[in-house]
N, C-alpha and C positions, 0 to 999 in steps of 0.2 A: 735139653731143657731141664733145668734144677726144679725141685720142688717147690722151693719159693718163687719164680717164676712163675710156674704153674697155678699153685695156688691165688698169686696175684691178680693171673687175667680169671680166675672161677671166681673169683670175689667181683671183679669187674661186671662181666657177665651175669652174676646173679645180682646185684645193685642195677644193671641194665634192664632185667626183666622183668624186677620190681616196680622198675618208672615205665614201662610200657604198660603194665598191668593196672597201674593206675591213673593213666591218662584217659581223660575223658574225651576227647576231641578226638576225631578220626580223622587220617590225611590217605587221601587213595589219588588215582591217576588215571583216566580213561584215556587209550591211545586215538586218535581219531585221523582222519586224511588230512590235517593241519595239526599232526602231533599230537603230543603230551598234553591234557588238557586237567584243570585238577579237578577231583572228585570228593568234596568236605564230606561226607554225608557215606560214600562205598559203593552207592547203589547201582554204579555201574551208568550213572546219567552224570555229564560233567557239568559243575555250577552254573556255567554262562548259560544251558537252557533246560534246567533242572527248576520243577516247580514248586520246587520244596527243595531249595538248596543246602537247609542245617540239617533236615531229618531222611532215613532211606525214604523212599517212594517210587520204588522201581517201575510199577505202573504208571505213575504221573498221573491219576485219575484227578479231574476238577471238574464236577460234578455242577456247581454253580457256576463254570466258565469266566471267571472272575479272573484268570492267570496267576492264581495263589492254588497249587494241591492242598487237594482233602487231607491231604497228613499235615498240613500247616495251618489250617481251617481253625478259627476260632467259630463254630456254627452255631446263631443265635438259635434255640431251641425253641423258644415260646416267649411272645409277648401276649399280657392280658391285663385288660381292670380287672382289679379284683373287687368286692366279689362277682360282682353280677354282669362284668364285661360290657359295661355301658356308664354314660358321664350325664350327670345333670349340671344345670347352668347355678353356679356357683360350689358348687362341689368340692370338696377336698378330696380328690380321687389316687386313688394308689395302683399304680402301675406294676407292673412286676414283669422283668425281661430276666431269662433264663437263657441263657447259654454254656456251650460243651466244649472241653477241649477235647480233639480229637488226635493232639500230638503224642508221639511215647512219650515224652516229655513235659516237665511243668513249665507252666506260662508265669513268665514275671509281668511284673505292671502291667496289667489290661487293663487298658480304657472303653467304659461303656456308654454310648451319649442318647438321650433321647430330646426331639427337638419335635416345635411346630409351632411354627413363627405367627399365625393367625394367633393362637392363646398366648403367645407370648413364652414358651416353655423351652427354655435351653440348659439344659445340667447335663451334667457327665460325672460320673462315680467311678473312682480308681482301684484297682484290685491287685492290692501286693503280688496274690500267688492263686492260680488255679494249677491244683494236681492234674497229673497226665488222668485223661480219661474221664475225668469229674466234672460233674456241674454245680454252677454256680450261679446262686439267684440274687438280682439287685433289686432295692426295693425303689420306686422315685414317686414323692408327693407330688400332687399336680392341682395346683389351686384354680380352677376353672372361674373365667370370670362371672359375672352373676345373669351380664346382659349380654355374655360372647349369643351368637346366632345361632339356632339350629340348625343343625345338619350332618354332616360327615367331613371330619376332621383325618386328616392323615398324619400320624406319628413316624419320622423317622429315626431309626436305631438301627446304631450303629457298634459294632467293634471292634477293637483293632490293637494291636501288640506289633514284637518286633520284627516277626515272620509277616504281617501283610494285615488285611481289615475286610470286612466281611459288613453290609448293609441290607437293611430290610424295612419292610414299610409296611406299618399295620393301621386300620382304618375305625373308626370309635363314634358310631353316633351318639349326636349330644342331642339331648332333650331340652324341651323348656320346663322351667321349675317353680316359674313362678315368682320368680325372688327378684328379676328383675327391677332397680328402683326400688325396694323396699326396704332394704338396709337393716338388715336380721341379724347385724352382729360384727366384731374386729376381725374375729375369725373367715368371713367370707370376702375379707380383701389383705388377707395377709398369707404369704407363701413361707412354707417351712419346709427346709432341707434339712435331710441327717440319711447321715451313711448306716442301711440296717443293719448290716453284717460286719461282726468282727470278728477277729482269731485272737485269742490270749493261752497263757498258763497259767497253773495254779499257783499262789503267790505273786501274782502280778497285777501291774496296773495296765490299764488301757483308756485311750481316751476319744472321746466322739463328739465331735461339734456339732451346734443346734444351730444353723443358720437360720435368720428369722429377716422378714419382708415386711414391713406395713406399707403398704399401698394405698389404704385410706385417706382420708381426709383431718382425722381424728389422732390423738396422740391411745396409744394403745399400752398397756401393760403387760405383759405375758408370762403367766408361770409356768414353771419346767415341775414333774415329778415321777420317781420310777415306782412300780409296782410287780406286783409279781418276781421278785428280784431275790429270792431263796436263797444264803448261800452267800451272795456278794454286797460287798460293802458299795456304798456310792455317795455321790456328793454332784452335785452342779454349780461350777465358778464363773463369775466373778462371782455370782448371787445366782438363788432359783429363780428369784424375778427379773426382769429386764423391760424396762420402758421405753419406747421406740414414737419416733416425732413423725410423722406423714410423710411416707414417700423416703424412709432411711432405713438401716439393715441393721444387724447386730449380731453377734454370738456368743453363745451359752457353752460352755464346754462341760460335758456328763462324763465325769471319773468312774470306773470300774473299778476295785480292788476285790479279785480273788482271794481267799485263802487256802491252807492243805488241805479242807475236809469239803471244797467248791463240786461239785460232779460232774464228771467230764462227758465231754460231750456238745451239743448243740441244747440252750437253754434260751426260752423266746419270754423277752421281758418287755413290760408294759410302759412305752414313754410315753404322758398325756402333757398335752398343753392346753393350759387354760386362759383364757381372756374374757374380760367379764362375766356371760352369764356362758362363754360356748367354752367347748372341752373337745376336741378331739385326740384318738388315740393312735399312736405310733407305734407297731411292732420291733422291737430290733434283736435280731438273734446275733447270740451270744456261744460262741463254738470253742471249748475248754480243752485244751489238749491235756490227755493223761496219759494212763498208762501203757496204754496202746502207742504211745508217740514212743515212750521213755522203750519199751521192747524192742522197737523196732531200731535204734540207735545201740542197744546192747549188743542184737544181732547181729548188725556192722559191725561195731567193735571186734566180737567177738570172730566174724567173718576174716575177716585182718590179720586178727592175732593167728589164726588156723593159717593163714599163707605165710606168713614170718614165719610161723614153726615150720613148716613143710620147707621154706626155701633155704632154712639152718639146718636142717635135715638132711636134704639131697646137697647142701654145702658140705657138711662132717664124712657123709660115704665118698664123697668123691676128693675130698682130704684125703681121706684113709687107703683109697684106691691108689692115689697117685704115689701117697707114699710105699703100699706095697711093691708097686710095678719100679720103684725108685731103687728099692732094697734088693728086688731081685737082677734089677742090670746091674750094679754094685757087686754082689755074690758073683756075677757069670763073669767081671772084670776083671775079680779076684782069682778066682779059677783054671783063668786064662792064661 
């Protein structure tokens, strides 16, 4: 075998163990009494009855017996009103569901829903990305009717992604409050959505719809405005105002604009709406990626660049090998 030979399949070889090295996907094989069965995941359980068929889970534990493993588990963590974990009749009451990933891995698109068809309450809130191991809290307004009944309401919530879904059911006495028939205002028969949580950079825009309800009788007007807002520029389109006819919907859309000296991190700003004489207030936090994000992207990089060098590395010695051992058969031919 000639040098260049040689050299050709070590190039080959090292280009081969660059794309293995950087494949994310794993493909394994568990032999079984019906053969070759394949194994996505390694863990030694083969997909057809593997309960967590993307991620290892060599135990298989499913803890909730839902037929989805705890290593696939999106597990709702906490539901509660906030603050005082109870609803009055007519209330704009605020929910908060918390849930964990428990995958090595991050979650794309999770969907979160909370429903309870007595109040009439069906929304669901979309979550681009939960990191592996992190929690993530959704906030959900909940306009209680003014004359719903007393008693104990059941909220069902739900999650669920592309590994499987996870459901739970939390229970919320509603009090009476008196308002029944009274008509205290736009705000006690009008329902407002908005997504609390966002992720942006600095330098950037982000954008967050104000879905709005009048359920009334009456034509309503409604003003959008942010406070507490340090830091980031903002605006609300078409207009801050928006007028809404009995029984129609409408949305306001609240621009974010970072800029470089924005502070990174999670920052919880003030969205209130107002309608005639009422006002209630919206938290929506606001999570800034800096330089924590940018380090951690350098460190890849630089991760990378350390295996290129080392594989051009042990490529050059074993050039230089192959040419020695080439010069010395040459010499003993000559010899000869």
């Amino acid at each position: 075998m000639t040098i260049k030979t040689f050299g050709g399949i070590l190039v080959f070889a090292l280009f081969a163990l660059f794309t293995l090295s950087m494949a994310s996907a794993q493909a394994c094989n568990v032999y079984t009494s019906h053969g070759w069965q394949p194994d996505y995941d390694c863990d030694g359980v083969f997909d057809r009855i593997d309960t967590c068929p993307a991620i290892a889970n060599k135990e298989q534990t499913d803890k909730d017996n839902n037929g989805i493993g705890d290593a696939c588990d999106l597990a709702i963590q906490e539901v509660r009103v906030y603050p005082d974990n109870r609803l009055e009749q007519g209330e704009f009451a605020h929910l908060i569901v918390r849930v964990i990933n428990n995958n090595h891995e991050q979650l794309k698109d999770v969907k979160v829903a909370v429903s309870n068809n007595a109040l009439d309450v069906q929304d669901v809130h979309a979550l681009p990305v939960i990191p592996a191991g992190e929690t993530a809290k959704i906030d959900f307004w909940i306009n209680v009717p003014e004359c719903a009944n007393p008693g104990t309401y059941v909220f069902k919530v739900s999650s669920s992604h592309k590994y499987g879904a996870e459901n739970a059911e939390y229970s919320v006495q509603l009090n009476p409050s008196g308002l029944c028939g009274t008509g205290t205002g736009p705000l006690d028969t009008s329902v407002i959505n908005v997504f609390g949580k966002v992720d942006t950079d600095r330098e950037q825009s982000t954008v967050i719809p104000i879905r709005i309800i009048n359920r009334g009788e009456k034509e309503v007007t409604y003003n959008a405005r942010l406070a507490n807002a340090d830091g980031f520029t903002w605006r609300v389109d078409p207009a801050a105002s928006m007028a809404l006819s009995p029984n129609h919907e409408g949305t306001l859309y609240l621009y974010l604009q970072t800029d470089a000296s924005t502070p990174a991190g999670s920052s919880e700003l003030d969205l209130s709406i107002t309608a005639g004489t009422q006002t209630t207030s919206i938290p929506v936090d606001v999570y800034v990626r800096g330089t924590k994000d940018a380090s951690t992207t350098f460190w890849k990089v630089a991760k990378l660049f350390l295996i290129l060098l080392l594989m051009l590395f042990i490529g050059i010695i074993g050039i230089i090998v192959v040419g020695y051992l080439d010069r010395k058969i040459h010499e003993r031919k000559v010899n000869q």
